[in-house]
VMD Tcl script that draws the C-alpha trace (Angstrom):
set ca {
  {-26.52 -40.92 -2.17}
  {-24.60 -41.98 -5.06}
  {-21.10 -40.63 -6.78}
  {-23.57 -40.06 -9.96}
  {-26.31 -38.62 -8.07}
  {-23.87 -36.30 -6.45}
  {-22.47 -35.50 -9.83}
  {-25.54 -34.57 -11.35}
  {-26.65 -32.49 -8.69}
  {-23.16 -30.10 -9.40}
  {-23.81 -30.07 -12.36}
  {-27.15 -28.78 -12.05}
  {-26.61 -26.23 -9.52}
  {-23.56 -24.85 -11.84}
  {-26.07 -24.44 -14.58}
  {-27.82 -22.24 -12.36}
  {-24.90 -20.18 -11.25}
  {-23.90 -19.92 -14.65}
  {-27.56 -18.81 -15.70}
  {-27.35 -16.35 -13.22}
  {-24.35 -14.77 -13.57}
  {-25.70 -14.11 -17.40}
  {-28.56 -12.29 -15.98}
  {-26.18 -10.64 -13.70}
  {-24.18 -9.36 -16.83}
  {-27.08 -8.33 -18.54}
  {-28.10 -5.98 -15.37}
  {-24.64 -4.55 -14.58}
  {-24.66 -3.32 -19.01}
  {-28.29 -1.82 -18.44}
  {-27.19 0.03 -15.69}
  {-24.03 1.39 -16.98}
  {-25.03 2.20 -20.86}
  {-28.72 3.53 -20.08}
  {-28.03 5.20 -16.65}
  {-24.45 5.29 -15.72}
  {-24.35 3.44 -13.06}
  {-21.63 1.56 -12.30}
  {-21.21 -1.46 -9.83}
  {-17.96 -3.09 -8.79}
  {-17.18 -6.22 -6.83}
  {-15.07 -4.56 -3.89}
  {-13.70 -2.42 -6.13}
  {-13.11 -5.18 -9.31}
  {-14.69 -3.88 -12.20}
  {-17.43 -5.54 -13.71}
  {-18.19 -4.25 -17.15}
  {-17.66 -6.07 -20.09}
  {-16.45 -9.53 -17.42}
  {-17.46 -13.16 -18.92}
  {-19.26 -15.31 -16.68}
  {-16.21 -17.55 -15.23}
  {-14.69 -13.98 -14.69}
  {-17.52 -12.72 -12.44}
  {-17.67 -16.53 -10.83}
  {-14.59 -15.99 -9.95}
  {-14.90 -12.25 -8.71}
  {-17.23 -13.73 -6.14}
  {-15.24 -16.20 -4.84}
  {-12.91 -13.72 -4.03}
  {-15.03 -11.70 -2.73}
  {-16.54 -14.38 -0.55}
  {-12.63 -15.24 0.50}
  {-12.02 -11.20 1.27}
  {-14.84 -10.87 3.84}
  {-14.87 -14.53 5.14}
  {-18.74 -15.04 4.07}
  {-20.10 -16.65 1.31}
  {-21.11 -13.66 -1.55}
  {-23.13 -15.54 -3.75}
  {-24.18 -14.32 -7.47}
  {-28.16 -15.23 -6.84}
  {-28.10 -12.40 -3.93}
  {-25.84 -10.09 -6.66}
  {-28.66 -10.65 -8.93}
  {-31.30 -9.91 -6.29}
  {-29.16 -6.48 -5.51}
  {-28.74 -5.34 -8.64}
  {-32.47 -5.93 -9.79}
  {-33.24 -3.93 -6.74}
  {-30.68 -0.71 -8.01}
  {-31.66 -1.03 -11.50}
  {-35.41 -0.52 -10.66}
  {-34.55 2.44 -8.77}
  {-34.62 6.35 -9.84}
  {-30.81 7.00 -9.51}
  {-28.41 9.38 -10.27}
  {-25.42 8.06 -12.19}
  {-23.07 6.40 -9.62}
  {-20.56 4.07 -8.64}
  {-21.77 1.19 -6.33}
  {-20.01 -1.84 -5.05}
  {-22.11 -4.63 -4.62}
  {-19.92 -6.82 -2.99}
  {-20.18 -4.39 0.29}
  {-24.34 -4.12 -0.40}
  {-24.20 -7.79 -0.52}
  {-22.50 -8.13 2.72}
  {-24.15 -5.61 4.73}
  {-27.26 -7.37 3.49}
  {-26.34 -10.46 4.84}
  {-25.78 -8.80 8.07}
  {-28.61 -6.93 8.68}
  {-31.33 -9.43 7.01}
  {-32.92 -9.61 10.15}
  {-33.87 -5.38 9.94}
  {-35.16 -5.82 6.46}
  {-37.88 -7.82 4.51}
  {-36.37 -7.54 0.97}
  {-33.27 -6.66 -1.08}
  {-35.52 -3.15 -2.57}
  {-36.03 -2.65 0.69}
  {-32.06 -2.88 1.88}
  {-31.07 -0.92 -1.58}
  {-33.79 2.08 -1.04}
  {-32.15 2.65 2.59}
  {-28.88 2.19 1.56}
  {-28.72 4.31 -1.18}
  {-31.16 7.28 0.06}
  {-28.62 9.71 -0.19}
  {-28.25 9.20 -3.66}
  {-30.79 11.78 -4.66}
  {-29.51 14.49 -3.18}
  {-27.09 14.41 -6.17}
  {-27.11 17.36 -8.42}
  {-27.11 16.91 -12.16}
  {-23.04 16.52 -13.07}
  {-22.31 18.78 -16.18}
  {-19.80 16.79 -18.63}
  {-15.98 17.79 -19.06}
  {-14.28 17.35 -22.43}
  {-10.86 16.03 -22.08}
  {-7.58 16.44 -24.22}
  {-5.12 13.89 -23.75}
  {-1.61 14.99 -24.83}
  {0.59 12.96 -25.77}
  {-0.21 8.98 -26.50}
  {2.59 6.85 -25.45}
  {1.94 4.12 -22.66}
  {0.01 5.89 -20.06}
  {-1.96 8.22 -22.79}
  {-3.25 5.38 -24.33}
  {-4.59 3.39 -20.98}
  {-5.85 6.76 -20.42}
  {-7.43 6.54 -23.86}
  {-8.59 3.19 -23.58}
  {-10.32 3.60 -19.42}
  {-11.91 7.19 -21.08}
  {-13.63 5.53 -23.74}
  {-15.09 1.93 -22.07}
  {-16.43 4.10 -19.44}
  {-17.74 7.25 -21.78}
  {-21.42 5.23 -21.21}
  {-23.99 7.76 -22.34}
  {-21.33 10.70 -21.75}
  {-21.89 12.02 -18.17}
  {-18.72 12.56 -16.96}
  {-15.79 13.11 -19.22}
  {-15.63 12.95 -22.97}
  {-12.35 12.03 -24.96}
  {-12.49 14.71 -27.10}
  {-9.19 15.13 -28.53}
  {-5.39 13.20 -28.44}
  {-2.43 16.17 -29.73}
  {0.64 14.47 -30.96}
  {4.16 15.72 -33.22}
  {4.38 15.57 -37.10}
  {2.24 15.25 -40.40}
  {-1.26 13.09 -39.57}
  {-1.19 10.46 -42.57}
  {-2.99 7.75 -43.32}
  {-0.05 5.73 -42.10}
  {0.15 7.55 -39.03}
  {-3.61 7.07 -38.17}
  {-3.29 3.25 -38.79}
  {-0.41 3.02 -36.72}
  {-1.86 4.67 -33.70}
  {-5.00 3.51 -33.92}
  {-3.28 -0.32 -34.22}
  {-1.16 0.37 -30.69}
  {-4.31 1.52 -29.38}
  {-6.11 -1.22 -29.93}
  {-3.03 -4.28 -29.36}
  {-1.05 -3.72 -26.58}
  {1.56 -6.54 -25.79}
  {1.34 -6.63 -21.91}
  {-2.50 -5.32 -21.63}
  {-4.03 -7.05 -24.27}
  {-6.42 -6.01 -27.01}
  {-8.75 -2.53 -25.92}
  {-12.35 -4.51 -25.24}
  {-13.74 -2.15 -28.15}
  {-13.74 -0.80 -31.99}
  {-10.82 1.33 -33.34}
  {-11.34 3.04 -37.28}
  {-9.08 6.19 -38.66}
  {-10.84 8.82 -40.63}
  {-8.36 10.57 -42.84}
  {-10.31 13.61 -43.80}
  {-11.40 14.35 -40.11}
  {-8.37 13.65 -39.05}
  {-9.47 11.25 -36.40}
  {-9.74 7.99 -34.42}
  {-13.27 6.91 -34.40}
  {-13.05 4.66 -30.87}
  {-16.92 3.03 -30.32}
  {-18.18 4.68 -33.00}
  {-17.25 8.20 -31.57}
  {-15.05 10.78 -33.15}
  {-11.67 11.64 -31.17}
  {-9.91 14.11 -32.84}
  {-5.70 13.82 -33.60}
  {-4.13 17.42 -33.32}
  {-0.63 17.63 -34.90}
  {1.13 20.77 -32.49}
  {4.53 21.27 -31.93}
  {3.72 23.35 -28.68}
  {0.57 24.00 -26.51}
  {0.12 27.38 -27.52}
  {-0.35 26.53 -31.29}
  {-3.74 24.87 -30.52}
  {-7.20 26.74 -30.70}
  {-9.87 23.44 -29.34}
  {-12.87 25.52 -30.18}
  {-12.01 24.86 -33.60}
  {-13.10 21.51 -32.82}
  {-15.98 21.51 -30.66}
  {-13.97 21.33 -27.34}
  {-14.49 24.06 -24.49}
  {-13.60 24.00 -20.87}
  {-11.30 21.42 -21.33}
  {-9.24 19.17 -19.01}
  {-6.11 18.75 -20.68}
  {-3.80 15.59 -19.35}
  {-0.54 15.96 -20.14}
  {1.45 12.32 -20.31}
  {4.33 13.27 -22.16}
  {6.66 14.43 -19.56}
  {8.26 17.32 -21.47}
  {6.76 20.19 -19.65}
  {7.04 19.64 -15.13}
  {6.58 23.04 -13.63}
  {3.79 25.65 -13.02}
  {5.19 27.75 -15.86}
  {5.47 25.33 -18.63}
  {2.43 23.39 -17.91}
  {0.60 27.20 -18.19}
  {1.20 26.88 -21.62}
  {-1.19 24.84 -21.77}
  {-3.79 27.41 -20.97}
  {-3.38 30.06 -23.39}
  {-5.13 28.30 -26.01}
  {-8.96 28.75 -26.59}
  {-11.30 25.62 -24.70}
  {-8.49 24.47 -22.29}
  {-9.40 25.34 -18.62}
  {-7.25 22.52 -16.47}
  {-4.12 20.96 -16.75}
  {-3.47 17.37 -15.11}
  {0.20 16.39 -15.51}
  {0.90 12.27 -15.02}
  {4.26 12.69 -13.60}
  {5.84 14.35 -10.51}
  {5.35 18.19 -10.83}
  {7.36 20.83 -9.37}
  {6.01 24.46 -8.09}
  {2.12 22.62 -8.46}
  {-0.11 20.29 -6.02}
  {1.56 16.69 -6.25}
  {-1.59 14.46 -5.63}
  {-2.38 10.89 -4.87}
  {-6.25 10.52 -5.19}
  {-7.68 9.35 -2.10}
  {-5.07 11.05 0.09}
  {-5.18 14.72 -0.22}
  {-7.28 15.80 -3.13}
  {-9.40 17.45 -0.97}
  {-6.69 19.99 0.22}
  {-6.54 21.44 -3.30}
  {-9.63 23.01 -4.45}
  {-10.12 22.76 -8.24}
  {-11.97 26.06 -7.78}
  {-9.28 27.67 -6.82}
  {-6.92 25.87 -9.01}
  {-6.15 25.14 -12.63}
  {-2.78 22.77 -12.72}
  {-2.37 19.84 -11.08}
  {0.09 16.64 -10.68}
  {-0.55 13.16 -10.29}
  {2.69 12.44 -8.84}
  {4.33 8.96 -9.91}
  {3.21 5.27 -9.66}
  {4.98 4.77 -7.02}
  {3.93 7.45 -4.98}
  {0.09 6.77 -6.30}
  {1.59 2.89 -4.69}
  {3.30 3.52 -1.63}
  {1.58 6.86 -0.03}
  {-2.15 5.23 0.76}
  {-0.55 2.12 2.44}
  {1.72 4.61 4.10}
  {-1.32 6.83 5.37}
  {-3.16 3.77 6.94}
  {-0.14 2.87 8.50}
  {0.87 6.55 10.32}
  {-2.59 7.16 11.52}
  {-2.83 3.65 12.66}
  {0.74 3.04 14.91}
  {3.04 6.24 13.73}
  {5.89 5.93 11.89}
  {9.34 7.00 13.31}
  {11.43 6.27 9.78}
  {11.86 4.09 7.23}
  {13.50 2.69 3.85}
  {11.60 2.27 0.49}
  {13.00 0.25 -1.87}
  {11.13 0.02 -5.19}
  {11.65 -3.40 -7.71}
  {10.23 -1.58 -10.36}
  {9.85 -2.97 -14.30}
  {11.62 -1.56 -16.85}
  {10.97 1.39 -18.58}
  {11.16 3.32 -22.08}
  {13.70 5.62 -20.63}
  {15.95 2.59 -20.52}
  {18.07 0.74 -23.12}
  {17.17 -2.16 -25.35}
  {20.65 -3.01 -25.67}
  {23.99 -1.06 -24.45}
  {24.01 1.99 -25.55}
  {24.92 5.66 -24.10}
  {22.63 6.73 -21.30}
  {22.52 10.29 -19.66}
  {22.57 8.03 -16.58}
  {24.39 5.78 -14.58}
  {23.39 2.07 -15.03}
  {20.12 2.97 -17.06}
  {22.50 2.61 -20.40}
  {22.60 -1.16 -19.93}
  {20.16 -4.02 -22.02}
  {16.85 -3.48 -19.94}
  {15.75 -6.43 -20.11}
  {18.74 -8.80 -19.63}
  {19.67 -6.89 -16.44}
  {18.43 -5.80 -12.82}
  {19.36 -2.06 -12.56}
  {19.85 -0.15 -9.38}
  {18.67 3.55 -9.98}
  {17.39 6.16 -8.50}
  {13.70 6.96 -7.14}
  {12.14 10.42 -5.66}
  {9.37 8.24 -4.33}
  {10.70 8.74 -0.99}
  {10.74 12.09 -0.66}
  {8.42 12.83 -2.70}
  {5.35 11.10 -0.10}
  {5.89 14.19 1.75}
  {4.19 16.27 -0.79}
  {0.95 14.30 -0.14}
  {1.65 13.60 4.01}
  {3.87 16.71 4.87}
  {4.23 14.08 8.16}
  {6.77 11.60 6.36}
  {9.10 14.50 5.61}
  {12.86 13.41 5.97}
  {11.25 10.20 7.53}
  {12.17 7.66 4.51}
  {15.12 7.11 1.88}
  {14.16 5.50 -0.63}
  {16.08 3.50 -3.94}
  {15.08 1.48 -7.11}
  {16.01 -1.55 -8.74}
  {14.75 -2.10 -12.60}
  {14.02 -5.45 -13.32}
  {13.11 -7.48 -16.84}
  {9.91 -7.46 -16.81}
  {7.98 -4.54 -19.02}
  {5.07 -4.02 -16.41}
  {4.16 -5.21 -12.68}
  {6.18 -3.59 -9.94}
  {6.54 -4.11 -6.27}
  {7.62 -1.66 -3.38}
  {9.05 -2.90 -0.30}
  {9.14 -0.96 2.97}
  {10.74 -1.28 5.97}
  {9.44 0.52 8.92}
  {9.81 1.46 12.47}
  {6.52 2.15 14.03}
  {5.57 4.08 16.76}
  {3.29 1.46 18.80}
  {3.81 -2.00 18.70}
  {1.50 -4.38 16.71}
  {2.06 -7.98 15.18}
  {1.66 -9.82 11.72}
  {-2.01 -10.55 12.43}
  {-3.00 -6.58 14.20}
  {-0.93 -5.29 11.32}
  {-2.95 -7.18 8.75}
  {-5.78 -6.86 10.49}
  {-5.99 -3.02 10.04}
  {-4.71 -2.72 6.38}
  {-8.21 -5.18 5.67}
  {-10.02 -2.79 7.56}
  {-8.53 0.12 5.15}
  {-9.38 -2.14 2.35}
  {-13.11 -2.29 3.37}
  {-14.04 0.84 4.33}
  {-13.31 4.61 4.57}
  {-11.37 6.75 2.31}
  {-9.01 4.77 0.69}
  {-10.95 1.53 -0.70}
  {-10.19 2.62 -3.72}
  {-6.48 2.69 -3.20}
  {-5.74 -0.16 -1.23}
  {-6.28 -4.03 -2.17}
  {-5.86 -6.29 0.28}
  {-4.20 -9.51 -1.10}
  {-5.09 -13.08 1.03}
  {-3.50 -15.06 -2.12}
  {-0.32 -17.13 -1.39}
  {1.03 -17.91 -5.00}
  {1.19 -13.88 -5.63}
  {3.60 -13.06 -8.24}
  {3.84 -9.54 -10.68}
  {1.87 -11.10 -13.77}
  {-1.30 -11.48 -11.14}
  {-1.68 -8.14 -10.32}
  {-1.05 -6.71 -14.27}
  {-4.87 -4.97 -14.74}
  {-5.78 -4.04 -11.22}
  {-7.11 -0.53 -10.87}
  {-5.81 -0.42 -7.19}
  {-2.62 1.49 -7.74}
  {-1.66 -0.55 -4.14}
  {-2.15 -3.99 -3.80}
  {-1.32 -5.08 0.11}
  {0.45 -8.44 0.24}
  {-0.89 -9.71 3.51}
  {1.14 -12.81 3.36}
  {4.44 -11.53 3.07}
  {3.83 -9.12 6.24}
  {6.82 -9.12 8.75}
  {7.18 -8.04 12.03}
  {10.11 -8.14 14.08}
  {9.94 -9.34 17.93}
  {9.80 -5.90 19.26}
  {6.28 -5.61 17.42}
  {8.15 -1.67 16.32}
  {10.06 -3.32 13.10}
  {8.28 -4.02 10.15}
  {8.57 -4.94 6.31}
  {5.85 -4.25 4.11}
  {5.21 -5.63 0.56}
  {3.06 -3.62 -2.11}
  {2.18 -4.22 -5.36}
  {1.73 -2.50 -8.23}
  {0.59 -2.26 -12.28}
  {2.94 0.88 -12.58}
  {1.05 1.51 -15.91}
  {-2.95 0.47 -15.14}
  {-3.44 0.91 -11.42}
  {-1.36 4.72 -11.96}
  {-3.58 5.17 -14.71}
  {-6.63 4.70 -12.81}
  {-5.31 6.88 -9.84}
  {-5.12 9.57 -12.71}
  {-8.43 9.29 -14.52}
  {-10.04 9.58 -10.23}
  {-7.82 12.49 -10.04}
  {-8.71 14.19 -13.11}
  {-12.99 13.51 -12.58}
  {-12.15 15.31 -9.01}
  {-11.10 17.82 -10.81}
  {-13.54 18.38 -13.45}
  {-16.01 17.85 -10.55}
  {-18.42 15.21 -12.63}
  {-17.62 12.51 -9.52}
  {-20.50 10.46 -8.92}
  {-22.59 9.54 -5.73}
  {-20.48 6.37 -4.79}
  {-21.41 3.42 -2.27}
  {-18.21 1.68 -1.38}
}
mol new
graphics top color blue
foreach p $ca { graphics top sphere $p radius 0.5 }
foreach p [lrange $ca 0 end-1] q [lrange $ca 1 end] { graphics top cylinder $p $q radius 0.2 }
display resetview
């Protein structure tokens, strides 16, 4: 066969991928606008992906399970779920795929496969909608902002109903938030529409109306007055941290739940996927999402103590720089954090350490724990070195951190990274909150020693960690396959 013949032939057969992966598109929007159902690639989102993105997807994918996941079997998958009754859910068709290749012997088609697979999915009661009050919009409120409204769909699960911020709402005010909603100079532009109305008073984000509330304190707000009952309020701006000041937020009319985005003291601390189920938000009505780094550190840490045991450890956190720090030398309330943030590495403080404890009472007094800022304004990475229990290697370690990557309780939680040019812009936009750096595993001789890389978008991955915290809460979680 000829070099041109060859040639042709690629070319060909990536029309056909491409062709496909446009039909795949079209199936994965059809799913999520009419029904709510959404489908991830082992846990990559899919919505509003081009087609190289989604090529790409499944070569990872393909690389991840060591077997080929091709996009004419996603396409035959989805097909299948999209011309089934179904409840809204979340479904990752990278694992369908898989398990499809593996059992193709025990079934004669892909609606076949999809109709066994998913059969518990109508058992699924109706899910009644929560509003949601975010307030406060700096960094994390607006991710928070941004995840809430590409995902609102036909408005199942939570609603963005309202954002309360300080001072006189102005035109110029309106513009100005509505313009950092919509740039943002390490995330990129929101994947959506962004308009002020001035007499509302409002951000109108996809065509929907999201009220701004000007309140100097919790208690000065009545949400009925707009429409809101039962809320959820998330509270991202870090001025109020215990049970009693958060309970402010309760008094006013519509609020029901408070979710605070930052370590909380006298209140559940929890990192989704760990012990969520050991609070019951029936019982319930303030909660904490502890920090990024806890949301980073604690899953990995889980897989690891219930795999070999931990005896103790060291955390040390190279963690980007934050708004708490300095642009340039100036006074600081503490040490080191006064100078230029991004000219300098900073060594600081972190309650990451202890603070794991609060979600695995096991690791208490187990770790210390320290932080070191670094110039760069998102992308962190936590490094920890640990003596185990039982002795394993580079390859048994590995081998069970994929295996918590695939399946169980934390897939959501942990990514498990096989890439060997890994550096902090890669992982900026993953919803995993930790991101496993197989690669840079190390075990000592005695098999006991370890050191343990994790990654980490200390702004994206926490803020997913909070928005799967906050729909536990509000109870509107969906039947999920993954």
């Amino acid at each position: 066969m000829s070099f041109n013949t060859v040639y042709e032939k690629e070319l060909a057969f990536q029309a056909d991928r491409r062709r496909a992966t446009v039909e795949f598109i079209k199936i994965v929007s059809d799913l999520w606008y009419d029904k709510s159902i959404e489908l991830v690639l082992f846990r990559n989102q899919l919505i509003d992906r081009n087609v190289s993105e989604i090529l790409n997807l499944h070569e990872y994918a393909g690389e991840f399970v060591q077997k080929p996941i091709s996009i004419f079997d996603s396409v035959e998958i989805a097909q299948a779920i999209k011309d089934m009754d179904l409840p809204p859910a979340k479904l990752d068709i990278g694992k369908l795929t898989f398990e499809y290749h593996l059992e193709d012997n025990k079934f004669t088609n892909a609606t076949a496969f999809v109709a066994d697979k998913l059969a518990n999915a109508k058992a699924y009661k109706e899910i009644e909608p929560k509003d949601v009050v975010l307030y406060g919009f700096g960094r994390i409120g607006r991710l928070l902002a941004r995840e809430l409204m590409t995902r609102t769909a036909s408005g199942s699960q939570m609603r963005l109903r309202a954002i309360v911020t300080r001072g006189e709402i102005t035109q110029n005010v309106l513009e100005k938030r509505a313009s950092l909603l919509k740039s943002d100079s390490v995330h990129g532009d929101f994947a959506g529409t962004v308009a002020i109305d001035l007499e509302k008073k409002a951000l109108i984000i996809n065509g929907t109306t999201v009220h701004i509330i000007s309140a100097n304190a919790p208690e000065d707000i009545d949400y009925t007055e707009y429409g809101i009952n039962d809320a959820l309020i998330i509270d991202n701006t870090g001025a109020f941290r215990d049970k009693e000041a958060l309970s402010r937020h309760l008094v006013p009319k519509g609020a029901s739940k408070v979710l605070l985005t930052a370590p909380g003291k006298g209140i559940p601390n929890i990192v989704h996927g760990v012990n969520q189920l050991e609070n019951n938000p029936d019982e319930l009505d303030i909660f904490s999402a502890a920090s990024c780094t806890t949301n980073a550190i604690t899953p990995v840490l889980k897989a690891i103590e219930d795999s070999f045991g931990v005896k103790q450890g060291h955390l040390e956190t190279i963690h980007a720089y934050t708004n708490d720090q300095n642009l340039v030398d100036n006074m600081h309330k503490k040490y080191r954090r006064g100078r230029a943030a991004a000219l300098n590495m900073v060594i600081t403080e972190t309650g990451a350490g202890q603070a794991v404890s609060k979600a695995l009472p096991v690791f208490e007094g187990k770790l210390t724990s320290n932080a070191i800022r670094v110039p760069v304004p998102n992308g962190s990475l936590a490094i920890l070195k640990l003596e185990l229990n039982t002795e394993t290697s580079v390859d048994g370690l590995n081998a069970v951190m994929k295996k918590y990557a695939l399946e169980g309780d934390l897939v959501e939680q942990i990514k498990y990274s096989i890439d060997n040019e890994l550096v902090s812009s890669d992982i900026v936009g993953s919803s995993a909150p930790s991101i496993y750096d197989s690669n840079a595993t190390i075990v000592a001789k005695d098999g006991k020693n370890v050191v343990i890389y994790v990654w980490y978008d200390n702004e994206y991955g926490y803020s997913h960690q909070v928005i799967r915290l906050a729909k536990y809460i509000s109870k509107v979680r969906r039947f999920s396959y993954y």
